[in-house]
PyMOL commands that place a pseudoatom at each C-alpha (Angstrom):
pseudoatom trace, name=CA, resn=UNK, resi=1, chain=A, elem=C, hetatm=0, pos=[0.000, 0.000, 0.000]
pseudoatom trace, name=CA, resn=UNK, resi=2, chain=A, elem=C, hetatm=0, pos=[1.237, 3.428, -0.781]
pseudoatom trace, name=CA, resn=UNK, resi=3, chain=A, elem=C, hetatm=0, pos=[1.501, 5.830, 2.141]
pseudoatom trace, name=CA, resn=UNK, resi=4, chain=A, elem=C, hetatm=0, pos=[2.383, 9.634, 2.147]
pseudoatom trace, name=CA, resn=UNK, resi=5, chain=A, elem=C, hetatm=0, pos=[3.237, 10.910, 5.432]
pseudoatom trace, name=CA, resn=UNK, resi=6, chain=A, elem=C, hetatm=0, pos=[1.587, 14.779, 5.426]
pseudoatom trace, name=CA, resn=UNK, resi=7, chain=A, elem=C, hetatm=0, pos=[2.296, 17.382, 8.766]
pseudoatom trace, name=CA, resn=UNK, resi=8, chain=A, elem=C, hetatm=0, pos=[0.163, 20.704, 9.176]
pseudoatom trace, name=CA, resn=UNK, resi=9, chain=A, elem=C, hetatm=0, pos=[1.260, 23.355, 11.331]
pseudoatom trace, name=CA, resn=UNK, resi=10, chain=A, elem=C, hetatm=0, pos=[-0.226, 21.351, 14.342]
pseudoatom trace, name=CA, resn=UNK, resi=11, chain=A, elem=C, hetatm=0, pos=[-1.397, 17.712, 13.275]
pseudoatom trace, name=CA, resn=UNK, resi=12, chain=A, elem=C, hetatm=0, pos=[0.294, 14.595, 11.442]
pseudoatom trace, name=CA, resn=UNK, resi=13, chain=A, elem=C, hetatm=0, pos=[-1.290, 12.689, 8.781]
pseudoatom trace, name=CA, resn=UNK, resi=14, chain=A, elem=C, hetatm=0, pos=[-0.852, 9.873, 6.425]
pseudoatom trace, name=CA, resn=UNK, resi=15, chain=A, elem=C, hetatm=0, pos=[-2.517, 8.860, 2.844]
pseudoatom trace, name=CA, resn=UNK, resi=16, chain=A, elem=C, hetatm=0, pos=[-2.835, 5.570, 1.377]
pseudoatom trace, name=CA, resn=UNK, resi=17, chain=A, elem=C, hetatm=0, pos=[-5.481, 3.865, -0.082]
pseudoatom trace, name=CA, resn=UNK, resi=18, chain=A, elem=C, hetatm=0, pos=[-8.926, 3.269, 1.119]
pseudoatom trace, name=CA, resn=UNK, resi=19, chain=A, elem=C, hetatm=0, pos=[-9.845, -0.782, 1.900]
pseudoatom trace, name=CA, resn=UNK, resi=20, chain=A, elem=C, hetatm=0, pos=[-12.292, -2.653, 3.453]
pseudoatom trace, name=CA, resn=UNK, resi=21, chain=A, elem=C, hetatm=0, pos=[-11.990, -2.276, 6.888]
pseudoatom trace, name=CA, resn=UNK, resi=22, chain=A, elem=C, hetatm=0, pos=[-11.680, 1.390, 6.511]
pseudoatom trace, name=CA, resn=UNK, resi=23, chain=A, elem=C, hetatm=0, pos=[-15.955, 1.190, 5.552]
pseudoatom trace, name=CA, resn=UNK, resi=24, chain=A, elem=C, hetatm=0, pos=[-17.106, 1.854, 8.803]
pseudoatom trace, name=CA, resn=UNK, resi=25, chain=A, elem=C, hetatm=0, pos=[-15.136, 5.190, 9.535]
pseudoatom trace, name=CA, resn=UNK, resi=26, chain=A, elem=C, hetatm=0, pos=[-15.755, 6.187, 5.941]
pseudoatom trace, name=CA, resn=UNK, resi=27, chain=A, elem=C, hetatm=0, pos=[-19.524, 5.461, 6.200]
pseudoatom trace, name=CA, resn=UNK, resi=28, chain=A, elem=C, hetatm=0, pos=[-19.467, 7.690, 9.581]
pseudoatom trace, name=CA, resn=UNK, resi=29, chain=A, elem=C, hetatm=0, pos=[-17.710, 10.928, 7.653]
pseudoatom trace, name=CA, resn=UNK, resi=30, chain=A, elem=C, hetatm=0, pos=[-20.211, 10.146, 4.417]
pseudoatom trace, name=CA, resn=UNK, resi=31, chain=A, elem=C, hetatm=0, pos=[-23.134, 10.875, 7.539]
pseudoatom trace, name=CA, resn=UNK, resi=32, chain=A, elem=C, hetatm=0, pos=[-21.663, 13.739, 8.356]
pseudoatom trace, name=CA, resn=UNK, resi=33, chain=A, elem=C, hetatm=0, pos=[-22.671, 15.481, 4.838]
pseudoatom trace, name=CA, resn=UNK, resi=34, chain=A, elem=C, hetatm=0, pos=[-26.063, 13.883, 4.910]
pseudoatom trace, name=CA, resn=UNK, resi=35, chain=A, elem=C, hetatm=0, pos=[-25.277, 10.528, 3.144]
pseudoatom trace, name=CA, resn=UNK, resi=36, chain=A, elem=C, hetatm=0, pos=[-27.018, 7.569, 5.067]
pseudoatom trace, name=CA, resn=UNK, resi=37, chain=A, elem=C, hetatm=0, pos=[-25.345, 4.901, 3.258]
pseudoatom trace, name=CA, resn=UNK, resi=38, chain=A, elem=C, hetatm=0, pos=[-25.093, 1.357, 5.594]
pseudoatom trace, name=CA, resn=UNK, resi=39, chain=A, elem=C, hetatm=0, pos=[-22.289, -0.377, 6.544]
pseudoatom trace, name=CA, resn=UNK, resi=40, chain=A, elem=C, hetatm=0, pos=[-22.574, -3.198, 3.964]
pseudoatom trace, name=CA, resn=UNK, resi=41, chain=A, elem=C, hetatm=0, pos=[-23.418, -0.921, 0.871]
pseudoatom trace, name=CA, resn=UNK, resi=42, chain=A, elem=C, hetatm=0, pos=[-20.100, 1.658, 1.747]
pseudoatom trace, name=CA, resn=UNK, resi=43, chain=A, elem=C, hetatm=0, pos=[-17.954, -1.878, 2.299]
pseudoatom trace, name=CA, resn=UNK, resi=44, chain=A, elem=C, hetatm=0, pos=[-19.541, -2.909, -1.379]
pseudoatom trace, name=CA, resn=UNK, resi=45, chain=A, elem=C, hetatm=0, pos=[-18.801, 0.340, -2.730]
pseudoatom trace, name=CA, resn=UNK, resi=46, chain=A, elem=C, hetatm=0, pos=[-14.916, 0.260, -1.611]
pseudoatom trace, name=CA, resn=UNK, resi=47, chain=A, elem=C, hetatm=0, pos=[-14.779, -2.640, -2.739]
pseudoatom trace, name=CA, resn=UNK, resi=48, chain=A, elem=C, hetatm=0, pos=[-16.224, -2.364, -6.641]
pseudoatom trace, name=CA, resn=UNK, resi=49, chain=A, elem=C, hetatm=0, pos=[-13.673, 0.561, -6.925]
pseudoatom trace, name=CA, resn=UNK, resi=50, chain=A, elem=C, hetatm=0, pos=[-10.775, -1.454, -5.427]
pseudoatom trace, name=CA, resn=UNK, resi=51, chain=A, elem=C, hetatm=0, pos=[-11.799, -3.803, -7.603]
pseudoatom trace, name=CA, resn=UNK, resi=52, chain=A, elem=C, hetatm=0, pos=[-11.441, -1.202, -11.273]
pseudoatom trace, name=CA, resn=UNK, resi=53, chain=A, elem=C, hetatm=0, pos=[-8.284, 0.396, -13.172]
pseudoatom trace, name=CA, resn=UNK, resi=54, chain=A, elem=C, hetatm=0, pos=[-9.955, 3.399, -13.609]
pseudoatom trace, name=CA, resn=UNK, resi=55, chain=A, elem=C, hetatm=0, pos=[-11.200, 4.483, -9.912]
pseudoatom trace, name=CA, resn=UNK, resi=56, chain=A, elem=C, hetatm=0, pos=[-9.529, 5.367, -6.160]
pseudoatom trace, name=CA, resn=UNK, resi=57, chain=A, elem=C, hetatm=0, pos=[-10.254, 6.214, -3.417]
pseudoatom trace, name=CA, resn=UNK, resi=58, chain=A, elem=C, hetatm=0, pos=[-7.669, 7.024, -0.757]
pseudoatom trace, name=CA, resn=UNK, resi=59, chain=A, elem=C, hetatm=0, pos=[-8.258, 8.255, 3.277]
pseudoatom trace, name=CA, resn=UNK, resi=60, chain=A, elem=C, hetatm=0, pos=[-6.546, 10.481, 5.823]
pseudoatom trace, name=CA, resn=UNK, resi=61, chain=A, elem=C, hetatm=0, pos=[-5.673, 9.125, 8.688]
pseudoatom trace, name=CA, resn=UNK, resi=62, chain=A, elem=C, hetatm=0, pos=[-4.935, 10.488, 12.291]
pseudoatom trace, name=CA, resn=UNK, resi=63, chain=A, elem=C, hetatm=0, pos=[-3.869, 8.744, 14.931]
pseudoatom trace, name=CA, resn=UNK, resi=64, chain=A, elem=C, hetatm=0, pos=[-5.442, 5.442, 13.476]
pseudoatom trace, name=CA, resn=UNK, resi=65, chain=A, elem=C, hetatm=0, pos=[-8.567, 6.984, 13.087]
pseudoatom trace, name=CA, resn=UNK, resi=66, chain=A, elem=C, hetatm=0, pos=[-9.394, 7.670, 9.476]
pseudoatom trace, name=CA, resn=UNK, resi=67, chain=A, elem=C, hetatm=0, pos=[-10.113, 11.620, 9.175]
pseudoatom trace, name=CA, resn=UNK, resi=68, chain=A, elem=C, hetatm=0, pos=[-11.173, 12.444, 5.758]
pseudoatom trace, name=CA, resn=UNK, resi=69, chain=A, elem=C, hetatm=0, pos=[-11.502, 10.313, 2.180]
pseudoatom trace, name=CA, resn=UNK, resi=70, chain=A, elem=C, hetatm=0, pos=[-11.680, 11.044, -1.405]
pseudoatom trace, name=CA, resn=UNK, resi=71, chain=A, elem=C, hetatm=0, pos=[-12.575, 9.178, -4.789]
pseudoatom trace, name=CA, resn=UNK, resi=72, chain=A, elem=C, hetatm=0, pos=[-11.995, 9.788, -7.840]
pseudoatom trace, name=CA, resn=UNK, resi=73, chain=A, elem=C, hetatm=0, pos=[-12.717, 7.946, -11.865]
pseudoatom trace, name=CA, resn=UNK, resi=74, chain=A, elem=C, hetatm=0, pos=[-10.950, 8.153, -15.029]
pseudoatom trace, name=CA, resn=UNK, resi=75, chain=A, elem=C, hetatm=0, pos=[-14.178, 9.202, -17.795]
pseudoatom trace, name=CA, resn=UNK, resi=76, chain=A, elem=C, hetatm=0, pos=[-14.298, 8.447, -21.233]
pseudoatom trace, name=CA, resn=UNK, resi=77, chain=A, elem=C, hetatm=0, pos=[-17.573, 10.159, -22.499]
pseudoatom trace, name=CA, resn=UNK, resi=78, chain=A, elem=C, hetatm=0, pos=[-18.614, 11.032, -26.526]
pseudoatom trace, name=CA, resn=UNK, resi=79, chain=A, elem=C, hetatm=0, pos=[-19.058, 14.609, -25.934]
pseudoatom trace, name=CA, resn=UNK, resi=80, chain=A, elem=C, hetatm=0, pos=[-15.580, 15.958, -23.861]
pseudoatom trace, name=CA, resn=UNK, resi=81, chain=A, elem=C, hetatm=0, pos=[-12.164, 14.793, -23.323]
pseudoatom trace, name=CA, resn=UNK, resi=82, chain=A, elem=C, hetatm=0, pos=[-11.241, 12.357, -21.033]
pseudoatom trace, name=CA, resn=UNK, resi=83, chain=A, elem=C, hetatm=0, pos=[-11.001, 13.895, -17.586]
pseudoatom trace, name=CA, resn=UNK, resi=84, chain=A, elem=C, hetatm=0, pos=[-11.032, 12.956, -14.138]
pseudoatom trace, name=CA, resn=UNK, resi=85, chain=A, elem=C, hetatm=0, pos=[-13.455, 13.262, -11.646]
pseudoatom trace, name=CA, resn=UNK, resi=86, chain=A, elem=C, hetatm=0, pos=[-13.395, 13.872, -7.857]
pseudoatom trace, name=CA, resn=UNK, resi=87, chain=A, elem=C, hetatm=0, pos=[-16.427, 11.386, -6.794]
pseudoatom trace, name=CA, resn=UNK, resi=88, chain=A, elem=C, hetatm=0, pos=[-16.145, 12.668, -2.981]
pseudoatom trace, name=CA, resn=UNK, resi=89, chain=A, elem=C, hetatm=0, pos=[-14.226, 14.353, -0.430]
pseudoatom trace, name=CA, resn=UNK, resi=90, chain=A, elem=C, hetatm=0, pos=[-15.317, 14.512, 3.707]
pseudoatom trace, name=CA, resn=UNK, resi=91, chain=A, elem=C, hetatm=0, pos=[-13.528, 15.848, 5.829]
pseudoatom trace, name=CA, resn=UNK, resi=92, chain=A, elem=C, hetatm=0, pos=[-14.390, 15.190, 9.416]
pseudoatom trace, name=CA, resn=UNK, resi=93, chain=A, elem=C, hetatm=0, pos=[-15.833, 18.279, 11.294]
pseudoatom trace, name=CA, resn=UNK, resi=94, chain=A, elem=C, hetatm=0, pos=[-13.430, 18.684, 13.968]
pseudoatom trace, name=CA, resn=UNK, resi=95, chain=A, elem=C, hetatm=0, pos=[-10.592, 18.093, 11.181]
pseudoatom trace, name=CA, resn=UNK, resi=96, chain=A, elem=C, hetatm=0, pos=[-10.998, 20.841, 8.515]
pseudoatom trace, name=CA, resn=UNK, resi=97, chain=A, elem=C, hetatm=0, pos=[-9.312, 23.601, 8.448]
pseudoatom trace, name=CA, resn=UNK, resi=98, chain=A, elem=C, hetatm=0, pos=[-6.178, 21.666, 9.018]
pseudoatom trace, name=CA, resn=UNK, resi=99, chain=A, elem=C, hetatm=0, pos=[-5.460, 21.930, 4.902]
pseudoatom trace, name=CA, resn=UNK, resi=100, chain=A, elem=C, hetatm=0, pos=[-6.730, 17.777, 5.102]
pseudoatom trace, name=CA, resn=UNK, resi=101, chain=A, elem=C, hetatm=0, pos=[-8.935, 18.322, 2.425]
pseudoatom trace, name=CA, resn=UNK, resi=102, chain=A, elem=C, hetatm=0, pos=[-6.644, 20.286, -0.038]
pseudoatom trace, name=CA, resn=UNK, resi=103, chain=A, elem=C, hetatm=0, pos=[-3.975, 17.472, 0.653]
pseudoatom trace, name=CA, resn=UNK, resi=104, chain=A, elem=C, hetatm=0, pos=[-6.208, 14.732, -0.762]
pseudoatom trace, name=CA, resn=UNK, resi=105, chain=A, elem=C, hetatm=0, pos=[-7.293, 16.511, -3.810]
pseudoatom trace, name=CA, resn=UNK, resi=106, chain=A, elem=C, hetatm=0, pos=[-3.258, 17.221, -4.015]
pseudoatom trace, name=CA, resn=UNK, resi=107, chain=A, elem=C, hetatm=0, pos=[-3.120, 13.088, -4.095]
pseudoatom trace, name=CA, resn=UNK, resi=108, chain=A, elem=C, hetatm=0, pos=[-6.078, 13.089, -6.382]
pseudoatom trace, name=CA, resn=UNK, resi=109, chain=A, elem=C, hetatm=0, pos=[-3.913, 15.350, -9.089]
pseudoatom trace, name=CA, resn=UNK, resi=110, chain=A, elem=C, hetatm=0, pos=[-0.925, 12.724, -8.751]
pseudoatom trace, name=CA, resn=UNK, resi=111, chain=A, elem=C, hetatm=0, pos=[-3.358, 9.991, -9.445]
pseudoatom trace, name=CA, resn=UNK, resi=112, chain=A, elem=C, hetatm=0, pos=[-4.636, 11.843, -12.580]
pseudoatom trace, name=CA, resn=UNK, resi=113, chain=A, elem=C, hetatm=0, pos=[-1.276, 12.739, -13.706]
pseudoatom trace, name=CA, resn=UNK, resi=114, chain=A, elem=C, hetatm=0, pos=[-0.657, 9.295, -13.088]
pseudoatom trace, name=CA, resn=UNK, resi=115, chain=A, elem=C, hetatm=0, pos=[-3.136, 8.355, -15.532]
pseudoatom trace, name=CA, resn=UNK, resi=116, chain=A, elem=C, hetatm=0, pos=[-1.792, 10.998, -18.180]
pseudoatom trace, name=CA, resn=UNK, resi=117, chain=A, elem=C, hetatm=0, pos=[-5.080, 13.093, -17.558]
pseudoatom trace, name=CA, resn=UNK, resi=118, chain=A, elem=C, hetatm=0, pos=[-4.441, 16.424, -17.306]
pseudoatom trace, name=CA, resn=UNK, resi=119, chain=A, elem=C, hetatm=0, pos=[-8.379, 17.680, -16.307]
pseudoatom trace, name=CA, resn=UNK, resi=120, chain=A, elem=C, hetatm=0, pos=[-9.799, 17.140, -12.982]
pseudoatom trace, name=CA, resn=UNK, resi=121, chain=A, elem=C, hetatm=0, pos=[-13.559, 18.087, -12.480]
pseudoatom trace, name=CA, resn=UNK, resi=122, chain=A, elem=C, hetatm=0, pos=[-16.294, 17.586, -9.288]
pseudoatom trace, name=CA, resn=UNK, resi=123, chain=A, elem=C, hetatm=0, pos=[-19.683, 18.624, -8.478]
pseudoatom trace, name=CA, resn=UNK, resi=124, chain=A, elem=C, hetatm=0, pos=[-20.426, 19.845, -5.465]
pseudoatom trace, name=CA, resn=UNK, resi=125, chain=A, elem=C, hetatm=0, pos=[-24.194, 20.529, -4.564]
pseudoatom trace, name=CA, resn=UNK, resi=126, chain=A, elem=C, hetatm=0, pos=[-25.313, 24.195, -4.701]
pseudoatom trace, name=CA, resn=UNK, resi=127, chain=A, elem=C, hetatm=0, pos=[-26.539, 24.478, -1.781]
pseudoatom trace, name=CA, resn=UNK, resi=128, chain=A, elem=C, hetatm=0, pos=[-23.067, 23.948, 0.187]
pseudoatom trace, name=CA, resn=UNK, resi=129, chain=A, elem=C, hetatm=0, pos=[-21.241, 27.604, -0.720]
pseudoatom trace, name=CA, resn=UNK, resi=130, chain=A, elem=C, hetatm=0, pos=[-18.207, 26.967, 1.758]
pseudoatom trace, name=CA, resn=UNK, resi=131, chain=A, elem=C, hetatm=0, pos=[-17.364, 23.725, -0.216]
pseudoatom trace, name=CA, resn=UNK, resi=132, chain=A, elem=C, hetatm=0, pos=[-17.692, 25.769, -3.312]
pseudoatom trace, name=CA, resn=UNK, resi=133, chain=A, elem=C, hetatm=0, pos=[-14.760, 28.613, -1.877]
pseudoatom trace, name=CA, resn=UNK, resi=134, chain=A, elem=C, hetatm=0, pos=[-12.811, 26.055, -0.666]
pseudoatom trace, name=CA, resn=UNK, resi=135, chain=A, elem=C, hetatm=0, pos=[-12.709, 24.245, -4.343]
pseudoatom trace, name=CA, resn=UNK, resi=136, chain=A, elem=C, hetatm=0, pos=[-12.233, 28.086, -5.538]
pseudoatom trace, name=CA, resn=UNK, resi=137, chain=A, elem=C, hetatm=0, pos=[-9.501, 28.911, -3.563]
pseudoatom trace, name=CA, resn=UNK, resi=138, chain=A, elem=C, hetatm=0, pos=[-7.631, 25.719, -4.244]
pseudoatom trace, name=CA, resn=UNK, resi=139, chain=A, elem=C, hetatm=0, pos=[-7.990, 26.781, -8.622]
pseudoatom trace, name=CA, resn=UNK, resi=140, chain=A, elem=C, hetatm=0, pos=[-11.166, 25.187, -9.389]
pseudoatom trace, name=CA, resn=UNK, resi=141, chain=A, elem=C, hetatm=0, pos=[-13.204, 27.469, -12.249]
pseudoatom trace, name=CA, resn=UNK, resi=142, chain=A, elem=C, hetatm=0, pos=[-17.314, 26.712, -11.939]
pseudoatom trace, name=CA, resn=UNK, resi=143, chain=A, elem=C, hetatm=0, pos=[-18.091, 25.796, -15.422]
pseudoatom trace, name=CA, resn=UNK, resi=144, chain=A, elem=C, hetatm=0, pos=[-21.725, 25.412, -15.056]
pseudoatom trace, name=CA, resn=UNK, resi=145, chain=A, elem=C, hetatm=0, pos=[-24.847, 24.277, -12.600]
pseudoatom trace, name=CA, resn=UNK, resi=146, chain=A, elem=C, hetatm=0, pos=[-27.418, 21.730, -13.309]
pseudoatom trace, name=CA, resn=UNK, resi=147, chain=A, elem=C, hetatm=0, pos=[-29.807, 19.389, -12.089]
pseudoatom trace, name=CA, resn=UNK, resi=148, chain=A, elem=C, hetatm=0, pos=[-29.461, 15.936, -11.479]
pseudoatom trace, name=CA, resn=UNK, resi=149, chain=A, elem=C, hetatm=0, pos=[-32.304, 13.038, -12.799]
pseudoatom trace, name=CA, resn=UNK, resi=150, chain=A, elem=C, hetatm=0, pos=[-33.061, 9.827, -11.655]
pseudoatom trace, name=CA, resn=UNK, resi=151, chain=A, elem=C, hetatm=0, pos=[-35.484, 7.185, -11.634]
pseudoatom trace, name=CA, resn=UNK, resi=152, chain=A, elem=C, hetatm=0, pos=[-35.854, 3.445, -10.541]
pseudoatom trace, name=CA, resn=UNK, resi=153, chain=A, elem=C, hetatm=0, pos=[-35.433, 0.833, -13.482]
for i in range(1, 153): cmd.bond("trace and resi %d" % i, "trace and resi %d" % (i + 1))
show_as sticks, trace
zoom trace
């Protein structure tokens, strides 16, 4: 497993990839920003992207206590380049502000570079303006807002 060893002004962290028996803590920060995913469906999830060439996810941990996550996917779509996308990032309350979250979209550019992608994107609800100056302030340009669809088949 890769690990980065990461120090803020007054905490010390590691990255490395997300696994299995990182699902609980994960599914506990997911909660925190209103997902109610269970246990076995976040354990699934980690999992299925484990499992593919063309997704991570990696975690922060402090103190063996994971602190923050992120995921990301290579996309191939008819209509733009191939880019990369974040597909979440929590960082646990009494963590932010610590520069936690910046650091794992910092790992999340490696990965893409990795890849030989040279576009990151996310969405980020509209509702949650903070998260939207904190992916500002890191060099993120909003390209547009829209609505998402779904339906049971």
């Amino acid at each position: 497993m890769n690990f980065v060893n990461l120090k803020t002004n007054t905490m010390e962290f590691f990255l490395r990839e997300m696994n299995y028996e990182d699902a609980s803590q994960v599914m506990h920060l997911s909660q925190q920003l209103g997902y109610n995913i269970s246990l076995v469906d976040t354990q699934k999830n980690i999992e299925a992207i484990a499992k593919q060439n063309n997704s991570k996810a990696f975690v922060a941990v402090h103190k063996n206590k994971v602190v923050g996550w992120i995921s990301v996917a290579y996309n191939v779509t008819i209509a733009s380049l191939p880019h990369c996308e974040i597909r979440g990032l929590v960082v646990d309350e009494a963590y932010r502000k610590n520069n936690l979250g910046k650091m794992l979209v910092e790992k999340v550019k490696q990965w893409c570079k990795e890849k030989n992608c040279n576009r990151l994107r996310l969405r980020c609800n509209v509702i949650r303006k903070e998260t939207h100056a904190f992916y500002t302030h890191l060099g993120f340009d909003e390209k547009k807002e829209q609505k998402v669809f779904e339906i049971d088949v």
